[in-house]
Structure formats: structure tokens, C-alpha cells
N, C-alpha and C positions, 0 to 999 in steps of 0.2 A: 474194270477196276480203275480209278483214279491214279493218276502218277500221282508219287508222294510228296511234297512242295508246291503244290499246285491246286490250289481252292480248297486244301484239306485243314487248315490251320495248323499243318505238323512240316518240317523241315526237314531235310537229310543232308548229313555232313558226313565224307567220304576219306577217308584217311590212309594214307600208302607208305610201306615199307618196304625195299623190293630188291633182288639182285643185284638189279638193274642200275639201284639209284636213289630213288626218292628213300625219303627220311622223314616219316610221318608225313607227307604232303598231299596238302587238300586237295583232293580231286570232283570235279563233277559226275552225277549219275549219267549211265550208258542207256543208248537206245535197249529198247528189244530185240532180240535177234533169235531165229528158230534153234531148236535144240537146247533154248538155257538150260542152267539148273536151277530150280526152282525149290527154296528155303520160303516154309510159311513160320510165321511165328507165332506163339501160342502164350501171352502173356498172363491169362490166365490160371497158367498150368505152371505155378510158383514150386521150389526147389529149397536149397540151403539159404540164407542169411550170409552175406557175403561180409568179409570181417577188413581185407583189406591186401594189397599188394604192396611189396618193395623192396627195402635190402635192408645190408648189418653193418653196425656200428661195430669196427674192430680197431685195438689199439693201430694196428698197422695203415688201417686208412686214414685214420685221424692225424698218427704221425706223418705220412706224404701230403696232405692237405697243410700243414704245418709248413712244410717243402716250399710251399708255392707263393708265388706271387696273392696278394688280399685280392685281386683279381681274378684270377683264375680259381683260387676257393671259392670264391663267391658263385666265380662260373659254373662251380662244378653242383655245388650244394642248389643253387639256385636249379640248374636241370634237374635236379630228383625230388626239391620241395617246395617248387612255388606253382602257384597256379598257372605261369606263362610252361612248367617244365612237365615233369613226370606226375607231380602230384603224389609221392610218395604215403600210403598212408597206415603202411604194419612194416612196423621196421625190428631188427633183430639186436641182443650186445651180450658177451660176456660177462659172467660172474668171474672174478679170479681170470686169470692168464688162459690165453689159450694158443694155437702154434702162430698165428695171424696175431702173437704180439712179440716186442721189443724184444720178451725177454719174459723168466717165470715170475709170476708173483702172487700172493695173496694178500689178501685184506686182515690176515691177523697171522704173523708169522711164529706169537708168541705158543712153545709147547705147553700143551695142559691146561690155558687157557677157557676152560669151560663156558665162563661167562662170559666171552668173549670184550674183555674193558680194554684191551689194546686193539680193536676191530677200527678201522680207518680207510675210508678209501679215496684217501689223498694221492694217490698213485695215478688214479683216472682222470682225476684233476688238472694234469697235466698234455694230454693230449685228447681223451674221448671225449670226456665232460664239458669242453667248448665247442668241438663238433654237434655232439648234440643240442647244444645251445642255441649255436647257430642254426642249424636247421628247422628248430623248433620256430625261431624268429621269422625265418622264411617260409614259413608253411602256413599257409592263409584257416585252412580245417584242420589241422593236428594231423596228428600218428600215434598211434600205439607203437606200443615197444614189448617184445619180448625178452628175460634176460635168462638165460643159461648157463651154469658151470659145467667146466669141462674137468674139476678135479676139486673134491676141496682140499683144505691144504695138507700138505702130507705127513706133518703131525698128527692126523686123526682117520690114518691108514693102516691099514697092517703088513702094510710093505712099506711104511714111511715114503715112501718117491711121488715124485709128481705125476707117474705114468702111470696105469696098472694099478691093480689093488683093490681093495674092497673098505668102504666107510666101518669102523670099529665100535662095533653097537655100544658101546659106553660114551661115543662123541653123538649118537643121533641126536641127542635132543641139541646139542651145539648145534650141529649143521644146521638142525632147524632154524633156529634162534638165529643164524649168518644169514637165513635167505629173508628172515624177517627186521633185523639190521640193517640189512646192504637197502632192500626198499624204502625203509626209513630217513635212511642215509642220502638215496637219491631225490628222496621228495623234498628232503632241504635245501637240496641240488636245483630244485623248479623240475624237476624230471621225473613226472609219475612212472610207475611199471605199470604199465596193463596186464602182464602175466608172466610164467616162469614156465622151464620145463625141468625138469624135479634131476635131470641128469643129460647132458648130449651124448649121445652114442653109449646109452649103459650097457652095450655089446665086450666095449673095451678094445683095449689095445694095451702090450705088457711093454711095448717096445719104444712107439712112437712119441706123439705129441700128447699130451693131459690129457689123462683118461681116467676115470673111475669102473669097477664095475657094478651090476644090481640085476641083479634076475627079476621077472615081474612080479617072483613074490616080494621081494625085501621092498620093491620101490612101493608097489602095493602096501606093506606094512607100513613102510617109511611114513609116508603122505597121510594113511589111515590115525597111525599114533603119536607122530612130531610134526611136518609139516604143516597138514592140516589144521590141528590144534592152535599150534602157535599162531598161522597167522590169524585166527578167529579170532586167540586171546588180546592180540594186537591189535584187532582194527582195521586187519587186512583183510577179510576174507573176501571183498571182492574180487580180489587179484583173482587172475584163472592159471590153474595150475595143469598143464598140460605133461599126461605120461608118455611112455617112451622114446620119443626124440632118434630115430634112428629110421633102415629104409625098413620100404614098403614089401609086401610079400610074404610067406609062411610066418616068417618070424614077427611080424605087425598084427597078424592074425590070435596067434595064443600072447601075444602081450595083451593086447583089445581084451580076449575073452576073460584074462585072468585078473588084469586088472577094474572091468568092470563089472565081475561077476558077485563082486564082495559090496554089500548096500556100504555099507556102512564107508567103506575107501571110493566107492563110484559118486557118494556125495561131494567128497572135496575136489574132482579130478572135473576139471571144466570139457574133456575133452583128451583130445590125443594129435603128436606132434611126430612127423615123417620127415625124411630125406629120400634124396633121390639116383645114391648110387647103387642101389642093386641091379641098376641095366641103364643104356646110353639111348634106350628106345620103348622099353616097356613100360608102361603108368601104373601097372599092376592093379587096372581097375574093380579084380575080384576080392582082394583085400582090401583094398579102400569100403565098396561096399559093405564088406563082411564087418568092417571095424564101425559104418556106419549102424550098420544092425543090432552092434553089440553096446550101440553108446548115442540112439537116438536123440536129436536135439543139443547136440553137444559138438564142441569142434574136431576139424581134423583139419591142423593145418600144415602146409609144408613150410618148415623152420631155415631147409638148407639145401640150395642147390648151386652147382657152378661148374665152369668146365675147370676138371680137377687132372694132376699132374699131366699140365702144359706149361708152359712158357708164353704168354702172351705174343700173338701177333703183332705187331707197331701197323698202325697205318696200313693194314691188308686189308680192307672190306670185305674182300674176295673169299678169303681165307673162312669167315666167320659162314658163309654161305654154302662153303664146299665139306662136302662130306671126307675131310681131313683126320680131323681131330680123333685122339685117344684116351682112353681115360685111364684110373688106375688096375680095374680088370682086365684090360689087354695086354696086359704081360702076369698078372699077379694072380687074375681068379681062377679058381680052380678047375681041373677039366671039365667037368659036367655043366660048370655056369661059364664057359669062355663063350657060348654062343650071344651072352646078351649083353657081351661088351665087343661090337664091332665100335668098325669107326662109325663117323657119323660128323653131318653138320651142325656147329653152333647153333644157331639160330634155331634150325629144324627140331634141334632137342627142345629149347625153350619152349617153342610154340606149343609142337606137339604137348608137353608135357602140362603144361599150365592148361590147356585146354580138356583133356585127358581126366585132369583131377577133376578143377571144374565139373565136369559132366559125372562126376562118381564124389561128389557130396564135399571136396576140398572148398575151404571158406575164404583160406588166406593162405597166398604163397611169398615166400619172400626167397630174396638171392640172397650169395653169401657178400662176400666185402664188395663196399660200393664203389673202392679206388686200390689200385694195385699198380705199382709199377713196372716196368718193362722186361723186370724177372720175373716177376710175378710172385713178389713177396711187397714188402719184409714178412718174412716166415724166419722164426728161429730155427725150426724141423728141415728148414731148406724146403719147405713141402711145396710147393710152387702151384697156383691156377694162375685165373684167369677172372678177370673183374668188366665189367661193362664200359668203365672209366678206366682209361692207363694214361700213368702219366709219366714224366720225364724232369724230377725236381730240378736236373742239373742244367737242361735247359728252356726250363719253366714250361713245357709242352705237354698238352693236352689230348685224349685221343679217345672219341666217342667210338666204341666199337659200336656195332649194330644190334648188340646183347642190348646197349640202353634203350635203342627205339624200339627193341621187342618185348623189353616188359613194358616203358609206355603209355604200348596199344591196350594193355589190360587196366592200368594202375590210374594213368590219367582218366580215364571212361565209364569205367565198372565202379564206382564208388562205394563207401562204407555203407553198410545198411543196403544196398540191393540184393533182388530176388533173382539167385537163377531162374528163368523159366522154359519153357518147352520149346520144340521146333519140333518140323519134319523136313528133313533134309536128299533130295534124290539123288546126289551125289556122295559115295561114303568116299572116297579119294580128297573132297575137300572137310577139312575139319572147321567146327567151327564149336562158338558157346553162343548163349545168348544172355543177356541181364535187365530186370527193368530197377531204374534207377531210383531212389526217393524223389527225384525233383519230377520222375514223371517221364523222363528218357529213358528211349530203349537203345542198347550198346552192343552190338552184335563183331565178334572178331572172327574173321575169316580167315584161313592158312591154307594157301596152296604148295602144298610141296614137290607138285608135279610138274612136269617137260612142257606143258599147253596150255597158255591161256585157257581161261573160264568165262563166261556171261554169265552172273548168277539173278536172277529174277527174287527178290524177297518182298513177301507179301507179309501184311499185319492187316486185320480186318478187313476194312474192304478198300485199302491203297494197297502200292506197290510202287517199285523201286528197284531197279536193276544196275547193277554194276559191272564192270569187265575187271578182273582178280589177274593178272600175270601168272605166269609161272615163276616160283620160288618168291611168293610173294604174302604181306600179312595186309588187312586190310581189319579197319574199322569202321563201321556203319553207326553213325548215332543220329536215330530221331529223335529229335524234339519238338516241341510245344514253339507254335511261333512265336507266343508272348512269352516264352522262355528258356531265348536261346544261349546255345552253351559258349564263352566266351572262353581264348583262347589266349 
């Protein structure tokens, strides 16, 4: 075989995140050495249609961007949307309030309001709607945006409260008509929606932060007799309208089948939308599958992940690497499920799980808030994570955890419109994806989670290209085309 860079007209760019140190840094390919593992690549053997990676537009990070010095905004926004940073390009935002804002609010507070002629979302106007602005300015290829409500307003509940409750079938054609408004409303903004998801977490909650409820028949109904409809009659029906929004496992399973079992409600549903707390280490690759089978050709993307009830680290690198971290099942879940919330590492969870889906049909993953401060709000719920970015408004301070270089490795690289494709891999201890790109670039991500260095040997037809992968380490491999190299 040919080494890769060398009389073959293709390139190899090397890319490291590590324990250790390095922060996305370009490295050079490694000798051969006996024993590699040896990854072939099989780019003929194409997969899902990749939709895109990134994070979420939330009142609470727009407001500490607000915070900061026009410097360090810039700094920050510029790391997740320009071509020198992350390349952000599926990004996430609230319909209506949710616990990651200021405070409660809706877009039409007025009761009985049917036709919704007091609906206004001047509220946004104020902190998200210039975040998004600005990002969009910085972002060389765009983003998609997904927008979800966490409640709608609680005049059109049958518990009237923000929390809890179930939508009052005499307001559904409203609700409908608000998600077809609010769209409206943002595209006057300059800010298209690429898609919606019809409810977050329609599991509920009676207690917490804004919640609604909907079993998969009502949401099924919903989408089939109002949603759907309206936005057609509108001019939206592009929009992709993604069902249940909540995690992966038995209960993603009978939503999947019930919602796409009905022709007539699987026409409007572009797909299906996951989170990722029902374990700190499982991908739940059997439901993924199962939800791919029951809704071929359509998405499944994850809408929300993060490390949840923490406190953010300040300035610990360390921290983000070490198998510390707890989430809200470690004290809360119930006995039968406490096994799939141990601890675990930051970082470790990211990789693995983004890879995980990946390889089980997931198109687009996105984080939750993309700036949090040193509490790890503002959260009205007091609910506290964990953001990739933390900052420190009071003394203008900035703090890239190691969460930002590990999505990155996927969002910068793996771009809109790639094909997963195949591999075979001899080593199952290191995980990896692989993607061929539209411009022609293959983008392979490698996760070592183990105690010993690796020499991995990866071939593509008839070159190769070997790297040494650390232990607790992320790498990216992208070849390209010499007359079309990737610039940085």
C-alpha cells in the first residue's frame, strides 16, 4: 500500500484532543509499528444523510453573552460559528420559556385568545434574537435551527400552570396556529426554522420546569389534524416536524411505532427527536435501530444532551476527563434503573455517545446551552448543568471546557449532507465513525477511552495511513483531495 500524502493526490490532516493536553492540535501521521489496529474504510458502503451538529440557543445563554465584554462575545460565538471555530451547523431554541430562561413567559398571554391577534415575540427580541443574529453573520454555510416548546401557555391547559398539564382540545387548533405564527414571526426576524419538535419531553413533569403532557396518541392526533394541516395551509410544510423529543429506550420504541404506524400522521412527521438521559453510558443502540425501521428515510436526531445536575467545573480540565461526574439518576432513579446512572467522564460520555448514535442511524446531534455560567444557570428551576463554554460576566472570563473540543471533532469535520459509511474495525475498545463528505473528504473520529496508547493503521482503497491515538484521547483523521484542501 501507498502511504497516504504521498504520490497519491490525497492528504491526511491529524487532529488531537487529549488528557493530556492538546486541543484540537494538528498532528503528523505515525510510523507503522507491529501489532496495529487496523481500521479499513469502506466508503462505498453509504449509511444515514448527516443533518448536522451543535448546540441551543437559550434565553440564559444569550443573556450572559449580553454579560460580556463585545470581545469576548464575539470570542465566544466566533468558536461555535465561524469556519476558523467549531463550524456549528444544527443548532437548537425554545418556543415559549423554558427553565434555561430569565423567567416564565409566552408569546400570547392573553386568555381565550383563539386567534392568537395579541401573539408577539418581542420578548426574544431582547436577548436570543441578537444571539442568533450574530451567529448567523459569523457562520460562513449556515445552521439549521430547531425550535421546541416546553409548555404552551397555560391558559390553554387544564391545569392552567406552567408545569404539568395536558393541551385542552378546544385550544388545539390555537397551538397549531402559535407554531405556525411564531415561524412566521422569526422569518421576519431573518431567521428561518428548519424544524420543530411538536413537544420536549411529552413524558412531563407535574412539578418541575415547563412542561406539557401528550401520550403518542394525542401527539400523533395533534400533528395528523392541526399541526400538520396548518402549516401546509401556510406555506410551511417544509418545516420538518420531529415526534417525541425525549430519551431513547422502551419508551422511544412504542412512541416510533405508534406514531408512525398511522399513514396518514407518518406523512407529516419528518422523523423522530431523542435525548440522552436514560443512562450516563448506554446509546440504547437497539431502539435507535428499532425507531430507524419503523420510520426509514426520515430523521432521528438528538435534540438534547449535557451534563445535567452539576455545577460546572471553572478552569479544571481534569475534571471533564475523570470519571467524576453525576447526573440526575444518581440519587433520583429508581432502583431497577440506578445501574445506568453510575458516574462517569465528561468527555467519555460525549464521545461515546455521539459516536454510538452515529453508528445506529442518528443524523444530527446537538448540546444543550452553549454558555453557562459558573453556577450553572441562569436556570429559574435553580436546575443547574453544565455548558461547554463558562463564563464569569463579573470578571469578563471565559472558559473552554474540553465539552467544546469534543463536539468540534465531529461538527467542524463531518459536515451537512455527508454519508455515514462503513468500516471494519479490529479493535472493539476503540470506538470510532467514519463520514464521506460532499466536497469529497473522508472524516474519520477515533475515541480512545482506554489506559494505553494505540497505533491504528487505516486504510482506504489502496493507501494507508497510520496514527498513534493516546490513551483518553479523541482524534480526527480527514483525508482530502490535494487540490482540495481543507482550510482551517
Amino acid at each position: 500500500m501507498t502511504a497516504l500524502g504521498q504520490h497519491t493526490g490525497h492528504s491526511v490532516q491529524i487532529f488531537e484532543t487529549s488528557a493530556s493536553g492538546n486541543k484540537l492540535k494538528q498532528l503528523s501521521p505515525s510510523a507503522p509499528v507491529t501489532g496495529m489496529v487496523r481500521v479499513r474504510l469502506k466508503p462505498a458502503e453509504t449509511f444515514q444523510t448527516i443533518t448536522g451538529f451543535g448546540g441551543s440557543f437559550t434565553e440564559s445563554s444569550a443573556y450572559l453573552l449580553d454579560q460580556l465584554s463585545k470581545n469576548n462575545r464575539k470570542k465566544i460565538l466566533e468558536a461555535y460559528f465561524s469556519a476558523e471555530g467549531a463550524q456549528y451547523s444544527l443548532t437548537r431554541t425554545h418556543i415559549n420559556s423554558c427553565d434555561f430562561s430569565l423567567g416564565q413567559y409566552a408569546y400570547d398571554t392573553v386568555a381565550g385568545d383563539t386567534k392568537l391577534e395579541h401573539f408577539s415575540i418581542a420578548h426574544d427580541k431582547i436577548h436570543l434574537i441578537p444571539m442568533i443574529r450574530e451567529a448567523q453573520q459569523l457562520s460562513k454555510d449556515g445552521f439549521k435551527i430547531i425550535a421546541s416548546p416546553w409548555t404552551a401557555p397555560p391558559w390553554m391547559k387544564d391545569n392552567k400552570d406552567w408545569r404539568g398539564g395536558k393541551l385542552l382540545p378546544q385550544y388545539r387548533q390555537s397551538w397549531a396556529l402559535y407554531f405556525s405564527k411564531y415561524i412566521q414571526a422569526y422569518r421576519q426576524e431573518g431567521i428561518p426554522i428548519w424544524g420543530l419538535t411538536v413537544e420536549n419531553e411529552p413524558l412531563g413533569n407535574d412539578n418541575n420546569w415547563e412542561s406539557m403532557h401528550f401520550t403518542p396518541e394525542t401527539m400523533r392526533d395533534f400533528v395528523r389534524d392541526h399541526l400538520g394541516p396548518q402549516l401546509r395551509r401556510d406555506g410551511l410544510q417544509e418545516v420538518v416536524i420531529l415526534g417525541y423529543d425525549q430519551n431513547r429506550g422502551e419508551e422511544l420504541e412504542r412512541w416510533a411505532r405508534i406514531l408512525f404506524s398511522d399513514a396518514a400522521a407518518a406523512a407529516y412527521f419528518g422523523g423522530t427527536a431523542v435525548h440522552w438521559y436514560a443512562s450516563t453510558y448506554d446509546y440504547f443502540p437497539a431502539s435507535l435501530q428499532y425507531t430507524h425501521r419503523q420510520s426509514p428515510g426520515k430523521h432521528i436526531i438528538n435534540t438534547e444532551a449535557c451534563v445535567d445536575a452539576e455545577v460546572p467545573k471553572w478552569e479544571d480540565d481534569n475534571w471533564y476527563w475523570s470519571k467524576e461526574a453525576t447526573d440526575w439518576g444518581w440519587d433520583w432513579a429508581p432502583p431497577d434503573q440506578k445501574y445506568l446512572h453510575p458516574k462517569y467522564a465528561p468527555v467519555f460520555r460525549y464521545a461515546n455517545d455521539i459516536i454510538g448514535c452515529l453508528n445506529n442511524y442518528v443524523d444530527g446531534w446537538i448540546d444543550w446551552n452553549m454558555v453557562l455560567d459558573k453556577q450553572g444557570g441562569p436556570n429559574w428551576f435553580r436546575n443547574w448543568c453544565t455548558a461547554p463554554v463558562i463564563v464569569d460576566p463579573e470578571k469578563d472570563a471565559v472558559y473552554f471546557t474540553p465539552l467544546y473540543y469534543t463536539m468540534a471533532h465531529f461538527s467542524k469535520f463531518i459536515r451537512p449532507g455527508a454519508k455515514r459509511i462503513g468500516f471494519e474495525n479490529t479493535d472493539t475498545a476503540l470506538q470510532l465513525t467514519a463520514a464521506s463528505n460532499p466536497d469529497g473528504s473522508l472524516a474519520v473520529v477515533l475515541f480512545n477511552p482506554g489506559e494505553t496508547d494505540k497505533t491504528v493503521a487505516l486504510s482506504w482503497e489502496e493507501q494507508e495511513t497510520c496514527t498513534r491515538i493516546p490513551a483518553k484521547a479523541i482524534q480526527t483523521i480527514l483525508f482530502t483531495n490535494a487540490k482540495n484542501q481543507h482550510h482551517d
